[in-house]
C-alpha positions as CSV (number, residue, x, y, z in Angstrom):
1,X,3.2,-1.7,-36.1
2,X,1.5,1.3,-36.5
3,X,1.0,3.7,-33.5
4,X,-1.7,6.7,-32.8
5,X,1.2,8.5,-30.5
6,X,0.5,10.5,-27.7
7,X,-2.6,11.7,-27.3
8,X,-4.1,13.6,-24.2
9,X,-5.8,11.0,-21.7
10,X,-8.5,11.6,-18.9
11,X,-9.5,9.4,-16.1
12,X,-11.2,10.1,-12.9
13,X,-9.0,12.2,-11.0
14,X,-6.2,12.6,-13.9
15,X,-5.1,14.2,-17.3
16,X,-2.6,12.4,-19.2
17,X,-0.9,14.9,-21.6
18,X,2.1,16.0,-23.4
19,X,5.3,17.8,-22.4
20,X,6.3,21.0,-22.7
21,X,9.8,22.1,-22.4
22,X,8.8,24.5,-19.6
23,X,7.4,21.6,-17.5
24,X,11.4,21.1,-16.8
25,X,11.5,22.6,-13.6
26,X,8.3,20.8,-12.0
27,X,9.7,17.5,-13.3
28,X,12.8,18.2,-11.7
29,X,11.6,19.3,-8.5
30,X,9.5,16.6,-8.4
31,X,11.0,13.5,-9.1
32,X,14.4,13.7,-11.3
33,X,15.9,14.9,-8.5
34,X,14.5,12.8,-5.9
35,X,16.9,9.8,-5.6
36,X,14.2,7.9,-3.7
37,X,12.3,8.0,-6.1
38,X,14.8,7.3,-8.7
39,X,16.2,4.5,-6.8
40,X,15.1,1.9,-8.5
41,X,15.1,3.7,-12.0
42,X,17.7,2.7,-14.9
43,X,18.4,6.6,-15.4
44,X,20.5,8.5,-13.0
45,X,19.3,11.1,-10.1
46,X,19.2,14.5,-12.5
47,X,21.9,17.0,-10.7
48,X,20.8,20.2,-12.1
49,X,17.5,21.3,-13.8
50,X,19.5,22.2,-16.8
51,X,19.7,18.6,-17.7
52,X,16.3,17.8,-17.0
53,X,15.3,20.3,-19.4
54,X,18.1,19.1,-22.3
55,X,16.6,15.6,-21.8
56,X,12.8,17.4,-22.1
57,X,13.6,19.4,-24.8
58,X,14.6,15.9,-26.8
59,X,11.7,14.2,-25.5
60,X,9.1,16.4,-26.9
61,X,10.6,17.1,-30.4
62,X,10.3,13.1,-30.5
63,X,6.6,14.0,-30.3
64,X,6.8,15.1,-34.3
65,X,7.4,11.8,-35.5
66,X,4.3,10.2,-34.3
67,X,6.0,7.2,-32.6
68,X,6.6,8.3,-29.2
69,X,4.2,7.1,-26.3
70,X,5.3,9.6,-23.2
71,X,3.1,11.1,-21.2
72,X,3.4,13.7,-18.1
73,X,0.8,12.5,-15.2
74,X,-1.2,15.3,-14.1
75,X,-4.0,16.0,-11.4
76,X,-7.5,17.2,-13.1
77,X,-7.6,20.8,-11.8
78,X,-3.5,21.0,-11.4
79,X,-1.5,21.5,-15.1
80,X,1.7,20.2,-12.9
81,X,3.5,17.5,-13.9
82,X,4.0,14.9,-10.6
83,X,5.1,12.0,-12.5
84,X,5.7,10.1,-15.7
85,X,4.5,7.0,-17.8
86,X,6.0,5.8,-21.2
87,X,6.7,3.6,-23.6
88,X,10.1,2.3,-22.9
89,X,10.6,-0.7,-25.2
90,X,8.8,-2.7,-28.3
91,X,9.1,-5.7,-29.9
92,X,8.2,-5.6,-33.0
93,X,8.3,-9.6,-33.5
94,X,6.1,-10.1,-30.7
95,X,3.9,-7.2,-30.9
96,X,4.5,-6.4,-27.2
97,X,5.4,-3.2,-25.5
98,X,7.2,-2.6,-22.1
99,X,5.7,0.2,-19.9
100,X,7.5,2.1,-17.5
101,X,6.7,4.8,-14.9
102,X,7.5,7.1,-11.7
103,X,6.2,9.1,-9.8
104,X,6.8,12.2,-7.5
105,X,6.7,10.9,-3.6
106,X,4.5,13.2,-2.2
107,X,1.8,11.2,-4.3
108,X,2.3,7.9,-3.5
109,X,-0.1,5.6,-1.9
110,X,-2.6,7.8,-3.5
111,X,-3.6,5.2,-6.2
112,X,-2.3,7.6,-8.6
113,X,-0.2,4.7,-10.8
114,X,-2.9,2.2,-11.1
115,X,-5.5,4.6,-12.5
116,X,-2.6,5.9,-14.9
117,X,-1.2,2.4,-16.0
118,X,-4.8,1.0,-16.6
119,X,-5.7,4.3,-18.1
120,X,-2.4,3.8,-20.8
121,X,-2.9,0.3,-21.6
122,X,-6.5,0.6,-22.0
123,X,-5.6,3.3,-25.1
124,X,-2.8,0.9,-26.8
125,X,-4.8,-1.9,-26.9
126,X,-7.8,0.4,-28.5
127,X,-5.6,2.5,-30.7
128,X,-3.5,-0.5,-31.9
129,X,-4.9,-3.2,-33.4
130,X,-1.4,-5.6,-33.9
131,X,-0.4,-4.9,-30.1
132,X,-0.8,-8.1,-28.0
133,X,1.1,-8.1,-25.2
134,X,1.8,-5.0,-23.0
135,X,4.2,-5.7,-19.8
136,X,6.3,-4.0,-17.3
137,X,8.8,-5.1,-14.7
138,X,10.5,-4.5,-11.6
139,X,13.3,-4.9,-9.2
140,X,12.6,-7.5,-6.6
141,X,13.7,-4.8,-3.7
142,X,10.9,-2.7,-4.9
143,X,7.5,-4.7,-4.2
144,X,5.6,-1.7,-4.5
145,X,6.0,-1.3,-7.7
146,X,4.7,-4.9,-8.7
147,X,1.4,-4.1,-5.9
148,X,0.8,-1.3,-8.8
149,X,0.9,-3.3,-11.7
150,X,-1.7,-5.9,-9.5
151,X,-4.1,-3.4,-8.8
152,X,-3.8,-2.2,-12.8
153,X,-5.0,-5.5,-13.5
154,X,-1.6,-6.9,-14.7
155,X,-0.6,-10.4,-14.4
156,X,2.4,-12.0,-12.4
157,X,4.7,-14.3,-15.3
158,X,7.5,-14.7,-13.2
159,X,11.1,-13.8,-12.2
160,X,14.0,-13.5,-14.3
161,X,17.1,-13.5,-12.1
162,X,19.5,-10.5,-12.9
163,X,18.5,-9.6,-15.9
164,X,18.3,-5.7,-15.6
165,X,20.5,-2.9,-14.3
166,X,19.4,0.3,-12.5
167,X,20.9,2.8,-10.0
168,X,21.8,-0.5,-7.7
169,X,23.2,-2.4,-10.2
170,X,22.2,-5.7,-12.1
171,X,18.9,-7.6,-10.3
172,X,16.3,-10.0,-10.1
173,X,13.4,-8.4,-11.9
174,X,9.5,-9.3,-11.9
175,X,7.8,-9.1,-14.8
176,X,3.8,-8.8,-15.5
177,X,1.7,-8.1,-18.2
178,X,-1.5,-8.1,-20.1
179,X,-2.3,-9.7,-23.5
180,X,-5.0,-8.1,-25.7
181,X,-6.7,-11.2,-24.9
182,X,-7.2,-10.5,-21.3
183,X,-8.7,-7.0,-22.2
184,X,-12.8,-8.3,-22.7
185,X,-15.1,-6.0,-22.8
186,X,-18.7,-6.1,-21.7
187,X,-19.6,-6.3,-25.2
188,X,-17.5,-8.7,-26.5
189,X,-18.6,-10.9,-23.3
190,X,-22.1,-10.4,-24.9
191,X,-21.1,-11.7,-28.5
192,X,-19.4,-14.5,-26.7
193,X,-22.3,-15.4,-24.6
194,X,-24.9,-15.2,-28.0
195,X,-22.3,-17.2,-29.9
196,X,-22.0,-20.2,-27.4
197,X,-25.9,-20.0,-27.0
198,X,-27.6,-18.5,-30.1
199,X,-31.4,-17.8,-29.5
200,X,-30.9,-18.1,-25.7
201,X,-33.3,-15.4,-25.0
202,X,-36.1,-16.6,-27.4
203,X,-35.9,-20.1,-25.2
204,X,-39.3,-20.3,-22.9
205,X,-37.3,-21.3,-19.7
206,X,-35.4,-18.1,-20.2
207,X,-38.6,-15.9,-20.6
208,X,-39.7,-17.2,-17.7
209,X,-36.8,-16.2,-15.1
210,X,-38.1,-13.0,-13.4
211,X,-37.0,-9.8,-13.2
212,X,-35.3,-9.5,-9.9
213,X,-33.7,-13.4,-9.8
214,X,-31.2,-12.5,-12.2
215,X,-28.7,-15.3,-13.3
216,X,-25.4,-15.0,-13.6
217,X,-22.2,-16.3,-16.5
218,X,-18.7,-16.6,-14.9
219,X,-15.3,-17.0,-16.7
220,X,-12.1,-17.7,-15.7
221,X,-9.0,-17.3,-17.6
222,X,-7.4,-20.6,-16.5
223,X,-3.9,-19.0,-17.2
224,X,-4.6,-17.4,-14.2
225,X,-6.3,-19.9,-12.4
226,X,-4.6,-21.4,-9.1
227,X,-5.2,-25.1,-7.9
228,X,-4.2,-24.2,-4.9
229,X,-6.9,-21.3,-4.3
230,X,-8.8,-23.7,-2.9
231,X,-7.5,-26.6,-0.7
232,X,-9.9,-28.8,1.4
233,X,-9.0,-31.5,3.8
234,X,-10.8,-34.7,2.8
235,X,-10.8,-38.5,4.4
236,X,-8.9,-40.6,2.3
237,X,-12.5,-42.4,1.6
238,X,-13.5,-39.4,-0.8
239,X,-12.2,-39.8,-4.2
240,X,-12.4,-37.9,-7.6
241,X,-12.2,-39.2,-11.5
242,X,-14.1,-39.5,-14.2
243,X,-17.3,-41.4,-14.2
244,X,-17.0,-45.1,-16.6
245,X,-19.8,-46.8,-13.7
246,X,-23.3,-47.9,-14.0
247,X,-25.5,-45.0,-16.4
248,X,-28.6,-45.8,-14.3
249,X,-26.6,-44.9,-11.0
250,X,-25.5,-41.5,-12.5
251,X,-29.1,-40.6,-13.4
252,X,-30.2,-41.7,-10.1
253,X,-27.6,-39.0,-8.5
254,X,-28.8,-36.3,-10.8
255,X,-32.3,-37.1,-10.1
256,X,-31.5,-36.1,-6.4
257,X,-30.4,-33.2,-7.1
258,X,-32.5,-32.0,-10.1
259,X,-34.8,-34.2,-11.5
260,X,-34.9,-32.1,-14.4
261,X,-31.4,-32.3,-15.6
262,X,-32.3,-36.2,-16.0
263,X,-32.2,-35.6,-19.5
264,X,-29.3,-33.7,-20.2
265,X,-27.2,-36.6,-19.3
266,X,-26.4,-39.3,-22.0
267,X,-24.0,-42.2,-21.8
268,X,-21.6,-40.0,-24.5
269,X,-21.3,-37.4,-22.0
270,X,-17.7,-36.5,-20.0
271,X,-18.9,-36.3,-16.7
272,X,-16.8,-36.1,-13.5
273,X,-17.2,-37.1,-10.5
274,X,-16.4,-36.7,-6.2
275,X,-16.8,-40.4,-4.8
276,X,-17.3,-41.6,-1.1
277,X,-17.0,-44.7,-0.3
278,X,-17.0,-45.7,-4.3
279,X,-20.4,-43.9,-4.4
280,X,-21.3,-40.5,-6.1
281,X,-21.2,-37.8,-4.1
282,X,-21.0,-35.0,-6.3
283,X,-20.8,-34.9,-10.1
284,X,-20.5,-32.2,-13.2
285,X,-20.4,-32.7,-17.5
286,X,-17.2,-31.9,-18.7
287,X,-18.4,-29.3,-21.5
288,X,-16.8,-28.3,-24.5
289,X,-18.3,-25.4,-26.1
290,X,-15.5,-25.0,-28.9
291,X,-13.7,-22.2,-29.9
292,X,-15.6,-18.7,-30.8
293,X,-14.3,-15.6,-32.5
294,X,-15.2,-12.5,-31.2
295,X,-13.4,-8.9,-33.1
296,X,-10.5,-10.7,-34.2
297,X,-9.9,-12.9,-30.9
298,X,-10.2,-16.6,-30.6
299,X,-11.4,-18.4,-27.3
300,X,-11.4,-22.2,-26.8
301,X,-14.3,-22.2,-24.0
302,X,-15.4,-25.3,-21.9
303,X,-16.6,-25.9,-18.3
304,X,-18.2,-27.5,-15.5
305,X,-21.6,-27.6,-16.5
306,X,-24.7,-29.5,-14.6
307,X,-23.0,-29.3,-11.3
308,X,-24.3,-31.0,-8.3
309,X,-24.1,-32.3,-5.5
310,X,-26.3,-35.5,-3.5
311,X,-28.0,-33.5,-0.5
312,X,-26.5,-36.5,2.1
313,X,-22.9,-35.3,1.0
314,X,-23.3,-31.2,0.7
315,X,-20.9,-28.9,3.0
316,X,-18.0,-31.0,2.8
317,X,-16.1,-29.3,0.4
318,X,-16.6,-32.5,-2.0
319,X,-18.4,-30.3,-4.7
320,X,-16.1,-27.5,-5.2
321,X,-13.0,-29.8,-4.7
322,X,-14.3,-31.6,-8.0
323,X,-15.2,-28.2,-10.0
324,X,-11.8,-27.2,-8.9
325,X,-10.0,-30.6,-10.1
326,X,-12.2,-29.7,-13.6
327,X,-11.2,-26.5,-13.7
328,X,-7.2,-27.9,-13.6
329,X,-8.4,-30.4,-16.5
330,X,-9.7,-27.7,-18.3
331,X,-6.3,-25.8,-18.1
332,X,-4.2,-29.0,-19.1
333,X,-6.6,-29.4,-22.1
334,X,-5.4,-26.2,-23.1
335,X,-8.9,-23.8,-23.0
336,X,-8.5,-20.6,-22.6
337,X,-11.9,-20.0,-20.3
338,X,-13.6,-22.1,-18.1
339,X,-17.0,-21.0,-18.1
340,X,-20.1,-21.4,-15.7
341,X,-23.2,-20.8,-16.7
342,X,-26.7,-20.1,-15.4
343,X,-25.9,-20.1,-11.8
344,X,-26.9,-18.1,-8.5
345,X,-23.8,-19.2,-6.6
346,X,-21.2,-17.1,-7.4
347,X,-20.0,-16.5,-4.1
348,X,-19.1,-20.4,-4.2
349,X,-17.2,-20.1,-7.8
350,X,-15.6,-17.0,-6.9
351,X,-13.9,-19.1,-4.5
352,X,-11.7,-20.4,-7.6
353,X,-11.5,-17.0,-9.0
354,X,-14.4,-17.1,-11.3
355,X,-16.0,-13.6,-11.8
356,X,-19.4,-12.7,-12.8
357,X,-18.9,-10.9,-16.6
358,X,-22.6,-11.4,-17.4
359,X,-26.4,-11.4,-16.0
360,X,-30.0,-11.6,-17.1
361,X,-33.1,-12.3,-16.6
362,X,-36.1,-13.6,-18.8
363,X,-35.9,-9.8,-20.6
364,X,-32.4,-9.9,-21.6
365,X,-29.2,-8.9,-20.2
366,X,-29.0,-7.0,-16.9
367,X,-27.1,-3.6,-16.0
């Protein structure tokens, strides 16, 4: 793969630069020598400052040949270096890259990683067009570490048992990661929302949605989604499945709860269902709105769409246990969103860890 190498990077509260040889002896004071913070680290506790700067001296001539992705962590204001973030392994086959980091005690609990780590992946995945996958890992005895790839928007894979060595020996290690699928933009959410529904804006009943009732579009990247995010106790008389009953019934359902969606319904249409008693009590299509390409990425998208459910039933869980059990279907089917759109109740999807990436009103897309 081709690499852009280290460049300088700014956040909010930090600069992201180079070494120099002469930052030896505030790496060394500040974490090389620390063995708690080195604890956990596959390099020994540095002994002498000498060494750290023979080890700095060969890190930055590495800088020449345009491969090397090392940074020194600084604080805006503060040319110090406090900590360090890197580039510590590629695959080449897979396109992935293993990210490692430390940083000098005094700092931590600061947030100071997070914004670093999102900072670093955020310029691989830009300046790197064939990366897609970016992980990092860490010693089960060291939870901390994994809370910092959570809050850098990493995702939990799972547990490899012993399969690393550091300064305690071989252990159990957790690894997360992010795939340059995971990494939407705004933008890209737009050309994915104009793709599934070209000319949505030029549509009357869009025009007519006013300015301050915005609607929203919610995704959910069903790798990520959990079917036990949401567990409701139900009497055994409430049952779920897909809906092969009477047509006329079905309408009659949708008619309670929006007369207008009447229509939408035909007897080709997937539609699932929440049952008491044998009789609907909530219901949703089971929507397949293919597979869009947006810069390069491919996304199989489907959804609950049309849901409802029958006003003598509401507040029993019954609807959002049966977009929940859709949601699962979705995953087994092998999309990679599920996708809700044109609602106001995000509060009640969020509850399955759908997010709000889009909203609008009858002028376009909102802020």
């Amino acid at each position: 793969m081709n690499t852009v190498g280290t460049k300088t990077i700014e956040t909010e509260r930090l600069v992201l630069r180079r070494y120099k040889v002469e930052d030896a002896g505030d790496m060394y004071q500040n974490w090389t020598s620390d063995p708690e913070v080195t604890k956990f680290l596959s390099w020994p506790t540095h002994t002498s400052v000498e060494f750290t700067k023979k080890l700095l001296t060969q890190w930055v001539s590495y800088y020449d040949e345009g491969r090397t992705y090392n940074w020194g962590i600084t604080v805006k204001g503060d040319d110090r270096v406090i900590g360090n973030i890197a580039v510590v392994e590629r695959d080449e086959r897979t396109c992935s890259y293993e990210i490692g980091y430390c940083l000098c005690k005094a700092y931590w609990g600061q947030g100071i990683m997070p914004e670093a780590l999102r900072a670093v992946i955020d310029y691989l995945f830009e300046g790197e067009s064939e990366l897609m996958r970016i992980y990092a890992t860490h010693d089960l005895r060291n939870p901390k570490s994994g809370r910092v790839m959570e809050k850098a928007g990493m995702h939990f894979d799972g547990i490899l048992r012993g399969s690393k060595k550091n300064n305690l020996g071989l252990h159990d290690t957790a690894y997360y990661s992010v795939l340059r699928n995971d990494v939407v933009t705004r933008e890209q959410y737009e050309k994915l929302f104009l793709s599934i529904h070209p000319g949505f804006f030029e549509r009357d009943y869009v025009k007519r949605v006013p300015e301050d009732e915005s609607a929203s579009e919610m995704f959910l990247r069903l790798q990520e989604f959990d079917p036990e995010c949401y567990q409701k106790d139900l009497p055994e008389n409430v049952t779920f499945g897909c809906y092969n009953g009477d047509f006329e019934e079905l309408l009659a359902a949708v008619g309670e709860v929006i007369p207008h969606w009447v229509p939408l319904f035909s007897k080709e249409s997937r539609v699932y269902c929440g049952f008491v008693d044998g009789k609907i009590a909530s219901f949703c299509m089971i929507e397949n709105f293919g597979e869009h390409v947006v810069d390069g990425m491919t996304w199989k998208i489907g959804g609950p769409g049309c849901v409802g459910t029958v006003p003598a039933y509401r507040d029993r869980g019954i609807g959002l246990s049966m977009v929940r059990n859709v949601t699962q279907i979705l995953r087994e089917e092998l999309y990679d969103y599920g996708y809700i759109h044109y609602t106001y109740e995000t509060k009640w999807y969020g509850k399955l860890g759908y997010k709000t990436v889009l909203s609008w009103n009858g002028k376009g897309f909102v802020s």
